[in-house]
Legacy VTK file of the C-alpha trace (Angstrom):
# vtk DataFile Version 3.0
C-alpha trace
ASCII
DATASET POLYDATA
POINTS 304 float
-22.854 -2.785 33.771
-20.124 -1.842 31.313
-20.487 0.301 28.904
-16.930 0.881 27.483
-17.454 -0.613 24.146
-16.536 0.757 20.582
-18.494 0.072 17.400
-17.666 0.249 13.697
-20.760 0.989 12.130
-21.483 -0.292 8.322
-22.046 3.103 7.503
-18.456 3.978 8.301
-16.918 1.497 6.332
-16.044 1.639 2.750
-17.798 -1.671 1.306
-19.418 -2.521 -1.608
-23.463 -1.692 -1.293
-25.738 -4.254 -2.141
-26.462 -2.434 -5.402
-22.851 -2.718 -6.187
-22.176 -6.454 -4.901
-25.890 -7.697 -5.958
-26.231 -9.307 -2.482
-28.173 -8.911 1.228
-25.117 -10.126 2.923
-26.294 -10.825 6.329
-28.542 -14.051 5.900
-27.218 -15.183 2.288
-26.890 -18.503 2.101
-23.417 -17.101 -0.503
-22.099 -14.964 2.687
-19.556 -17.203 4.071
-17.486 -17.047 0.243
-18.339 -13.829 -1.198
-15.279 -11.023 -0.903
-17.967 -8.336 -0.714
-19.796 -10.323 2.236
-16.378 -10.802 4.165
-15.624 -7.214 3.900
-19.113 -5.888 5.275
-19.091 -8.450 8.274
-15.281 -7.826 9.331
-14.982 -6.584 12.528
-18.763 -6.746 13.193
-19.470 -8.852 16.679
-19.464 -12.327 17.160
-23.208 -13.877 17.935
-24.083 -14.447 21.876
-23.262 -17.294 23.460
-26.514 -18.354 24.582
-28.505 -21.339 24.125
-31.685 -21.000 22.748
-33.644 -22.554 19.720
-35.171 -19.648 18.782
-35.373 -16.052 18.540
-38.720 -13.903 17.605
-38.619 -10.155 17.702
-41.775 -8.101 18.310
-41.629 -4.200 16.417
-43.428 -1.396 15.223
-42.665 1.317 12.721
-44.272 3.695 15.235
-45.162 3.494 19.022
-48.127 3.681 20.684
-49.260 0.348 19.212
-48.988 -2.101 21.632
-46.078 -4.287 20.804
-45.051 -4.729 24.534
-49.061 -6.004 24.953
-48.430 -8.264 22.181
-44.659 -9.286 23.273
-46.237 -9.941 27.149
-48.787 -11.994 25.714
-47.451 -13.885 23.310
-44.444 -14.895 25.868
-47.182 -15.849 27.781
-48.607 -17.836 25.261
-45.468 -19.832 24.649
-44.845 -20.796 27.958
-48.354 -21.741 28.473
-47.750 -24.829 25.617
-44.877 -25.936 28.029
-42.238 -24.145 26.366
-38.748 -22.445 28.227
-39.212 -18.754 27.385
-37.563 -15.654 27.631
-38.936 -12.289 27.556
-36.163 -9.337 26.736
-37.465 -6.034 27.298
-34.908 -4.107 24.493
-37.079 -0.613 24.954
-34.383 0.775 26.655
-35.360 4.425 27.052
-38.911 3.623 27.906
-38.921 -0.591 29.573
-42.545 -0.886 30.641
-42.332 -4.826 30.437
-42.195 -5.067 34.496
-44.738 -2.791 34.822
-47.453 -4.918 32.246
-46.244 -8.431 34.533
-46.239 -7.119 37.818
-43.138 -6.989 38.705
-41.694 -3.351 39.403
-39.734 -2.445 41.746
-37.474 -5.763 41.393
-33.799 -5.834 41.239
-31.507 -7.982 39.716
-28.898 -10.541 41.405
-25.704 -11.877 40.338
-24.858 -15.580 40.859
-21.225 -16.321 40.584
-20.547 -14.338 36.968
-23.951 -14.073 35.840
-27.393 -12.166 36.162
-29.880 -13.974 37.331
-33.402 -13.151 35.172
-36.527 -12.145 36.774
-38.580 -15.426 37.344
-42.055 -14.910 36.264
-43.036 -18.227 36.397
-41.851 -21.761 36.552
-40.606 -21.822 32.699
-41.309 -18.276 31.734
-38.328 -15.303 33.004
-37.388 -11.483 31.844
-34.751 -8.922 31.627
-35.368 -5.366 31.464
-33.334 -2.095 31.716
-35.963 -1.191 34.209
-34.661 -3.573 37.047
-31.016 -1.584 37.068
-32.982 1.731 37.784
-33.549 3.396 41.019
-36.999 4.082 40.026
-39.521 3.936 37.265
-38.851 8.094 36.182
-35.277 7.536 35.574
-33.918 8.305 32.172
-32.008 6.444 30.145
-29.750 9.160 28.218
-27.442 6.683 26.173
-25.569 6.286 22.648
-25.884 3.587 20.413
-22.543 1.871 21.998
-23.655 1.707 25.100
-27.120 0.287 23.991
-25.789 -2.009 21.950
-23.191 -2.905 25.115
-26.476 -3.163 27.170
-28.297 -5.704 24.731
-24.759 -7.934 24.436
-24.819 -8.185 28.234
-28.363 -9.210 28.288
-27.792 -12.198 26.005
-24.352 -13.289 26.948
-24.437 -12.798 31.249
-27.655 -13.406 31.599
-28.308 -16.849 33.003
-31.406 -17.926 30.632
-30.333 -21.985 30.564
-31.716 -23.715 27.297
-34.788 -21.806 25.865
-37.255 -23.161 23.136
-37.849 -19.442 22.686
-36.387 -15.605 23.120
-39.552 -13.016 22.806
-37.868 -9.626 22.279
-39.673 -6.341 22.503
-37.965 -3.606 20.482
-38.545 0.141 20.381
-40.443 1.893 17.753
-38.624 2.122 14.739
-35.439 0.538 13.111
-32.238 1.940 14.509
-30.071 0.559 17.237
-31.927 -2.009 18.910
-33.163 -3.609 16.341
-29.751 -3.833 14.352
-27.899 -4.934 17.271
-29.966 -7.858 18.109
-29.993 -9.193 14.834
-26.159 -8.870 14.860
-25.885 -10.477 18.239
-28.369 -12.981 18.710
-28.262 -16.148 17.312
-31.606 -18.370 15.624
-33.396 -15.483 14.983
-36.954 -17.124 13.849
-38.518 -13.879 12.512
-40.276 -10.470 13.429
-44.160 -10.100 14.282
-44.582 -6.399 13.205
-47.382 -4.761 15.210
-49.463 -2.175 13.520
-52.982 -0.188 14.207
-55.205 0.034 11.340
-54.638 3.674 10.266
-52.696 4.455 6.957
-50.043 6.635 9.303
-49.095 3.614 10.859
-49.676 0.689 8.184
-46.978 3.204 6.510
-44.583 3.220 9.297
-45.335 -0.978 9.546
-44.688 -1.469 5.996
-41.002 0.029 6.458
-40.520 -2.100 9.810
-41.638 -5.138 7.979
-39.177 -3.902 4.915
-36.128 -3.547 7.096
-36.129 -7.168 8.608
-36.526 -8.353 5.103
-33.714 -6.413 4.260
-31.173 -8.191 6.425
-32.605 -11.500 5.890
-35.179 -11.847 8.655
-38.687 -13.430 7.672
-41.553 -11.614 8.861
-43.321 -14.139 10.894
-46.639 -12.189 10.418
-48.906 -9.135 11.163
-50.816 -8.043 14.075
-53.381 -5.207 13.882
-54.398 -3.854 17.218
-57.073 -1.338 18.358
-59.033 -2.879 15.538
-62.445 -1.001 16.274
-63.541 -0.272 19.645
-65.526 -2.995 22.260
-68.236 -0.666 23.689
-68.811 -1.300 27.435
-72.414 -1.259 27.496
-73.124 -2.835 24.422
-70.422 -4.757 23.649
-70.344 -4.582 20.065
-67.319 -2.897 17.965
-66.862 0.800 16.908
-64.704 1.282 13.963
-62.879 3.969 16.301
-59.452 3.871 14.157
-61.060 1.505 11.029
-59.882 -1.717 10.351
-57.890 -3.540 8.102
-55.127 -1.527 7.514
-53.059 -4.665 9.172
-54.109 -7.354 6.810
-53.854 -4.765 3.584
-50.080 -4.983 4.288
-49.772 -8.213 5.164
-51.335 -9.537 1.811
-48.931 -6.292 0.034
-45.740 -8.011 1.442
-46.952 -11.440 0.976
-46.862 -12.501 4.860
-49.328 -13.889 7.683
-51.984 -11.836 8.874
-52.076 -13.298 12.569
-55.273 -11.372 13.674
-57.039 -8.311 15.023
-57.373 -6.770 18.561
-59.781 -4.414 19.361
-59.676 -1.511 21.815
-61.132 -2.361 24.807
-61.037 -0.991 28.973
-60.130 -4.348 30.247
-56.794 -5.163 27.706
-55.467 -1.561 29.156
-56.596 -2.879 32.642
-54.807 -5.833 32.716
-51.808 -4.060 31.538
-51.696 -1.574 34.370
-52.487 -4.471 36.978
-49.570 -6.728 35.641
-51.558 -9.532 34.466
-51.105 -10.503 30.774
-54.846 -10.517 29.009
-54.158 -13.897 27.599
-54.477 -15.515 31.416
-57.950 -13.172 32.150
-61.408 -14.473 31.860
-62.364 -16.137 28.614
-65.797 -14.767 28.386
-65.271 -11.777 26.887
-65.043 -10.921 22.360
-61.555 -9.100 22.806
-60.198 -12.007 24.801
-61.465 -14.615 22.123
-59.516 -12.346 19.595
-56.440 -11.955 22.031
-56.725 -15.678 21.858
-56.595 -16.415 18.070
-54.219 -14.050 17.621
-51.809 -15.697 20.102
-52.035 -19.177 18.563
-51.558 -17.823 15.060
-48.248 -16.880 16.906
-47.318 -19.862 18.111
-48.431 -22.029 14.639
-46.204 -19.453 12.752
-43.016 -19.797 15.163
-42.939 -23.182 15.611
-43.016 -23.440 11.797
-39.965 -25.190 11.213
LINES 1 305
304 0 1 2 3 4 5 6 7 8 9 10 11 12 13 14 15 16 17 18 19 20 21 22 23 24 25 26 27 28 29 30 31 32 33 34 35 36 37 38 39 40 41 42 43 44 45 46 47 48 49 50 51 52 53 54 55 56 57 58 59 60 61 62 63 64 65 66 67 68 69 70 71 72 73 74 75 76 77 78 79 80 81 82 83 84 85 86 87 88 89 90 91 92 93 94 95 96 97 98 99 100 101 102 103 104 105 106 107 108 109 110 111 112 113 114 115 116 117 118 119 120 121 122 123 124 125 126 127 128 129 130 131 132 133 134 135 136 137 138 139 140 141 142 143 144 145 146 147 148 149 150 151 152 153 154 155 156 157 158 159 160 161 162 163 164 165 166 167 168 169 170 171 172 173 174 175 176 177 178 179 180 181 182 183 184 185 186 187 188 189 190 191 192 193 194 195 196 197 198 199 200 201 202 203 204 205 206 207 208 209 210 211 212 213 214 215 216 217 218 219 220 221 222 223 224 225 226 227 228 229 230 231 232 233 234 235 236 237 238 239 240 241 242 243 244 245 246 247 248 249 250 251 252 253 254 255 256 257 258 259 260 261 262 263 264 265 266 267 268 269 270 271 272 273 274 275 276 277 278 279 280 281 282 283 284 285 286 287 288 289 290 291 292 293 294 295 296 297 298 299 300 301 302 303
């Protein structure tokens, strides 16, 4: 792939702040008059090419909290009420998205001038970095400019045809990933922000879920997972981590709370075998809450 690409950042340029000009530029509805606007978004990149009706980014302020489960199952979920769905795996320095469906150790193709996505099934296909690497312990050591050259090429040459929706999993945090597919995608629906239920990472959340607001992305909602742990004798639930840490934040910021997951041998299994947990037997507590969780999803993006 290319990587010879140059980026302006914002923090470069000398604009007005949003202190100083009184507005979030990208996402205000005044954008397309204001001076202050025009000045921030000159020279920033054009939107993809790509047709799709909508986009809904999956995050974390922190990793280690199962926002790839969450992004695998929720695609999942989507294509399972008929939907055309994309899954981009955007965790460039650590893609484990082909690993949680099964499919390492695939390659990519190119059909006349575009990539051709892995096909997962008839209506449901992916992209990760981890189909252009020799193997599965190969780093990624790249700048933001090439990531960010990376994540154009995976909207814009990638042969998706016409989606209903674009799942994208995102690395912890909120630097270049995140911006650049907010800058580059078009339709973006919202962001499910993935949390567990302990204060460290309801803190970390909180920012995640304040820096989508910030450039004028709703948060579609809140997921909490390893919400207590499902004993495998027993079966009943051991506040491992505590609970409700996920739907404290969600009722602080005013959004969803989509549902908790809790801990439990057979989610972790299915992730290692490369079958999503939403598709597993339905007999057991965590898949009933995998389950609710998932529709919530669903209700909330196809909100209009």
């Amino acid at each position: 792939m290319d990587t010879d690409y140059e980026f302006d950042t914002m923090a470069e340029r000398n604009v007005p702040n949003e202190e100083e000009c009184g507005h979030e530029c990208e996402g205000c509805p005044s954008s397309s008059t204001c001076e202050s606007a025009g000045a921030k978004t000159a020279g920033l990149p054009k939107k993809a090419d790509i047709d799709v009706r909508h986009v809904v980014l999956v995050l974390s302020g922190k990793g280690g909290v199962g926002k790839s489960t969450v992004s695998v199952n929720l695609a999942y979920a989507l294509a399972a009420h008929g939907y055309k769905v994309g899954l981009m795996d955007l965790d460039i320095h650590g893609p484990n998205i082909p690993k949680m469906l099964g499919l390492e150790g695939q390659r990519l193709t190119i059909l006349g001038n575009m990539i051709e996505p892995i096909k997962v099934t008839g209506n449901l296909a992916v992209i990760s970095m981890a189909f252009l690497l020799p193997d599965s312990s190969t780093p990624v050591i790249w700048r933001g400019p090439m990531k960010m050259t990376a994540i154009s090429q995976f909207l814009s040459e990638v042969d998706w045809g016409p989606l209903d929706f674009l799942v994208v999993d995102l690395p912890p945090g909120t630097g270049d990933e995140a911006l650049s597919i907010i800058q580059l995608a078009p339709n973006v629906r919202g962001a499910v922000i993935v949390t567990t239920p302990q204060d460290v990472a309801t803190m970390d959340a909180m920012k995640a879920a304040k820096f989508v607001k910030k450039l004028g992305i709703p948060v579609i909602g809140i997921v909490e997972n390893m919400s207590g742990l499902v004993c495998p004798h027993c079966k009943e639930e051991i506040d491992l981590f505590g609970s409700g840490g996920g739907k404290r934040i969600a009722g602080e910021l005013g959004v969803p709370f989509l549902g908790s997951i809790p801990i439990d041998p057979d989610l972790r299994k299915a992730g290692d075998e490369g079958r999503p947990f939403i598709i597993r037997s339905k007999d057991s507590p965590t898949w009933k809450a995998v389950d609710h969780v998932m529709e919530e999803l669903v209700t909330e993006v196809e909100k209009e």
